[in-house]
C-alpha positions as CSV (number, residue, x, y, z in Angstrom):
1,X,-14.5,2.9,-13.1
2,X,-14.6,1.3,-9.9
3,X,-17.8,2.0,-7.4
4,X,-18.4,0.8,-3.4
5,X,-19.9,-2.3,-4.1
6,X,-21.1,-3.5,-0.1
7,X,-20.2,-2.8,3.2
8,X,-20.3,-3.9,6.6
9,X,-18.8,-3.4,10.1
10,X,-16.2,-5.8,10.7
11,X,-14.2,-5.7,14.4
12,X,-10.6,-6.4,14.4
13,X,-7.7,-6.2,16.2
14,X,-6.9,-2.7,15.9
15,X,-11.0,-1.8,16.9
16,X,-14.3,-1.7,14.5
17,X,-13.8,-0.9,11.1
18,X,-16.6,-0.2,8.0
19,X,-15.1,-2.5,5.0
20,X,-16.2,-1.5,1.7
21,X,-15.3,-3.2,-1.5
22,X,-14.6,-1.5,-4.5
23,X,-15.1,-2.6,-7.9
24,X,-16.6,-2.2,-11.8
25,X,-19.3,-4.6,-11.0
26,X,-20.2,-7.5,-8.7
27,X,-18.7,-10.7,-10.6
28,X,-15.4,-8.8,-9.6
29,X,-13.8,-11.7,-7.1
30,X,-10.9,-9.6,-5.8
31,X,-11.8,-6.3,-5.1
32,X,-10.3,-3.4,-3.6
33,X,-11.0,-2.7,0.2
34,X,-11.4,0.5,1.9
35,X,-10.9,0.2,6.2
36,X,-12.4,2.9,7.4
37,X,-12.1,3.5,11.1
38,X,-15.4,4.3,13.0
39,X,-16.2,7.9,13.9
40,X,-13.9,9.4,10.8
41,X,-15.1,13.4,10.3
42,X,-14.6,13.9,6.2
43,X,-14.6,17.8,6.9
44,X,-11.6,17.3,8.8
45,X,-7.7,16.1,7.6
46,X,-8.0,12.1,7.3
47,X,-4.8,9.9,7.8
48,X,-4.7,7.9,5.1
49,X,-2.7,4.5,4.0
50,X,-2.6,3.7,0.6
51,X,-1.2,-0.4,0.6
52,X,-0.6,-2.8,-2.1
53,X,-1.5,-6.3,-1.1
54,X,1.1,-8.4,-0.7
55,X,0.3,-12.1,0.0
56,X,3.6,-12.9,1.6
57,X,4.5,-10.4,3.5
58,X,0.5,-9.1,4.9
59,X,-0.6,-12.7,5.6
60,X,2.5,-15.3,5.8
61,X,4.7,-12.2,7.6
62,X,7.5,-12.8,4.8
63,X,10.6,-11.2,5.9
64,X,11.7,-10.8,2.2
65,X,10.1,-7.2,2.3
66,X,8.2,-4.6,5.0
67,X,4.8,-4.7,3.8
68,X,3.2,-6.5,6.5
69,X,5.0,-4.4,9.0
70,X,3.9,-1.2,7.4
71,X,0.3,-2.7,7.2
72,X,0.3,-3.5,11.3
73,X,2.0,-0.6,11.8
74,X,-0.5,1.7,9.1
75,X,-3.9,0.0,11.3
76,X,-2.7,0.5,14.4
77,X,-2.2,4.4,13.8
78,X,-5.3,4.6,11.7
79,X,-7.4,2.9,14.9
80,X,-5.9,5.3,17.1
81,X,-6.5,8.9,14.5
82,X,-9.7,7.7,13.2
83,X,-8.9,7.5,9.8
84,X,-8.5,5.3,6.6
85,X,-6.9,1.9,4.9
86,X,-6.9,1.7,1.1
87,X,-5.8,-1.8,0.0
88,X,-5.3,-2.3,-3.7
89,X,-5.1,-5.8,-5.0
90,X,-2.1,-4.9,-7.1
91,X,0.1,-7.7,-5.4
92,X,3.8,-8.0,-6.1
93,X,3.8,-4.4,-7.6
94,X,1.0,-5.4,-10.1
95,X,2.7,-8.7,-11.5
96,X,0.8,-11.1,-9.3
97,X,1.2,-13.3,-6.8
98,X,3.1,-16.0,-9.3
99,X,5.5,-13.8,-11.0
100,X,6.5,-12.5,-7.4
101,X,7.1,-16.0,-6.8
102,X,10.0,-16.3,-10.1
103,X,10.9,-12.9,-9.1
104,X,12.2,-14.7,-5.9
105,X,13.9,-17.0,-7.5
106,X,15.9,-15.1,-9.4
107,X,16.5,-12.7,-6.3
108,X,17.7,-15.3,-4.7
109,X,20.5,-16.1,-7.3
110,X,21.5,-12.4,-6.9
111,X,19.0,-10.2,-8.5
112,X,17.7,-7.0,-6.9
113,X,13.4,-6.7,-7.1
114,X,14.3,-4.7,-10.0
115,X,16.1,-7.0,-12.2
116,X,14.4,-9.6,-11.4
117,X,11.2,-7.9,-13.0
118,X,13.3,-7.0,-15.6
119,X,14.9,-10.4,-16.7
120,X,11.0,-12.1,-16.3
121,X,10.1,-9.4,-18.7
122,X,8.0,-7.2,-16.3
123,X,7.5,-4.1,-15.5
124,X,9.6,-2.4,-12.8
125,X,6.3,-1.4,-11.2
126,X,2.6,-1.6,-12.9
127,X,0.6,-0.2,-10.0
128,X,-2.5,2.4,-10.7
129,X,-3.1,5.0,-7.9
130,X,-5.8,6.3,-9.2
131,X,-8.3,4.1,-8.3
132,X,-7.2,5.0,-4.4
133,X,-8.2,8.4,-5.5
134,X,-11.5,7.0,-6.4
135,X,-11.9,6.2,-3.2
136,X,-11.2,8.5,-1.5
137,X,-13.6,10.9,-3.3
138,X,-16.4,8.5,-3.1
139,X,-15.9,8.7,0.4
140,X,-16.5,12.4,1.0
141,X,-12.8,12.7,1.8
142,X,-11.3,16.4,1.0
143,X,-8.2,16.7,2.8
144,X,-5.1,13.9,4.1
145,X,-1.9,13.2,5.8
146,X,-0.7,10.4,3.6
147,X,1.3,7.6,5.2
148,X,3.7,6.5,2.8
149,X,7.6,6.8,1.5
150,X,6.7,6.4,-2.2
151,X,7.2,9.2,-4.1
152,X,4.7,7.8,-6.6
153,X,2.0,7.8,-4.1
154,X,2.8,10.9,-3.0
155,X,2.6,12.5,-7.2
156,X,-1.2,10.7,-7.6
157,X,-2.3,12.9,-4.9
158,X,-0.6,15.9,-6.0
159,X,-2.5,15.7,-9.3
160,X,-5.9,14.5,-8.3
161,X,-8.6,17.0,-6.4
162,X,-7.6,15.5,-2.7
163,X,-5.5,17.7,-1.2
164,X,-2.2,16.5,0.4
165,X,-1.4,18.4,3.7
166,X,1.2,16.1,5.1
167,X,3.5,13.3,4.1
168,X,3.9,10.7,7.3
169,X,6.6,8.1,6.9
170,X,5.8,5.0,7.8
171,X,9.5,3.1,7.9
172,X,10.7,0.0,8.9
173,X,13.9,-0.6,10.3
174,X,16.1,-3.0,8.0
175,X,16.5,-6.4,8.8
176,X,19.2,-8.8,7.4
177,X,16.4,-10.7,5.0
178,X,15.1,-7.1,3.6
179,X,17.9,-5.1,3.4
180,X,18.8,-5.7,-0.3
181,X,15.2,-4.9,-1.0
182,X,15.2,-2.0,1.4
183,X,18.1,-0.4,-0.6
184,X,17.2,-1.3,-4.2
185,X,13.7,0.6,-3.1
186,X,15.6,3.8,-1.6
187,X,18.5,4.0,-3.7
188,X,16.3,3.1,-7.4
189,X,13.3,3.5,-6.7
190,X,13.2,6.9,-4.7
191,X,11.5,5.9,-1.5
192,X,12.0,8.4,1.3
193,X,14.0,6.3,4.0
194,X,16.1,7.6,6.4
195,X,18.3,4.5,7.3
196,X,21.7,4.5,6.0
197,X,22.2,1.4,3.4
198,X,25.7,1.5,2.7
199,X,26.5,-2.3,2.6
């Protein structure tokens, strides 16, 4: 089980934030973090972000996927509706950051994200939600309007003790380098995406 190993206020871009780090003990190098906007009221409905890292896309601004949009995008409404960030270090779906890397490479010879998992031997996708629920109860929190379009993120609320009041998207328009991925994650994955993919 993960626990809230330290905290401190950091300021960023978006305003002051608590970080806490999450993890089974303190020899744990990569932990997960919880942003948690200054002034939150845990009696009241907290908007909440559940994101996997994602090296390329949160920090190098890869155009290969819309992580790091939805993370700007995420902070910015969480500054502004005093609520919270949950970033699991699950990168690349939970195959890591050098399997994403083949994954690529085989994308790039025509594979969609899932194949490419597929033909490395992977799973599809690895991830464990439950330790955001884990955080979230250690922070007090009761009640949330979840952004996300994954259905799967969506379900580990459903069945944990939080209660889910509203489902916010949080989409990204399609651009020409994402698109593929875009459509493999609507069309096969069941992500709730309003654009039309009919390339």
């Amino acid at each position: 089980m993960i626990k809230k190993i330290s905290e401190a206020s950091v300021p960023t871009e978006w305003g002051r934030f608590n970080m806490a780090a999450y993890a089974e003990d303190e020899s744990q190098v990569m932990p997960h973090i919880a942003m948690i906007a200054k002034g939150i009221d845990v009696e009241k409905t907290i908007i909440v972000r559940i994101h996997s890292e994602c090296i390329t896309g949160d920090l190098f601004h890869s155009q290969r996927c819309d992580c790091g949009k939805q993370l700007e995008s995420a902070m910015n409404i969480i500054s502004e509706d005093r609520g919270v960030l949950i970033y699991l270090r699950q990168e690349g779906r939970g195959i890591g950051i050098i399997n994403k890397l083949k994954a690529y490479n085989l994308q790039d010879k025509g594979f969609d994200t899932i194949e490419a998992n597929k033909e490395l031997g992977l799973e599809v996708d690895s991830r464990n939600y439950s330790l955001a629920v884990t955080i979230l109860k250690d922070l007090g929190i009761k009640k949330i309007n979840l952004l996300t379009n994954n259905p799967d993120k969506i379900k580990a609320i459903e069945d944990s003790d939080i209660e889910l009041v509203n489902r916010l998207p949080l989409e990204i328009k399609p651009i020409e380098a994402n698109y593929k991925y875009l459509k493999t994650k609507k069309e096969e994955l069941g992500h709730i995406l309003d654009a039309n993919y009919t390339k």
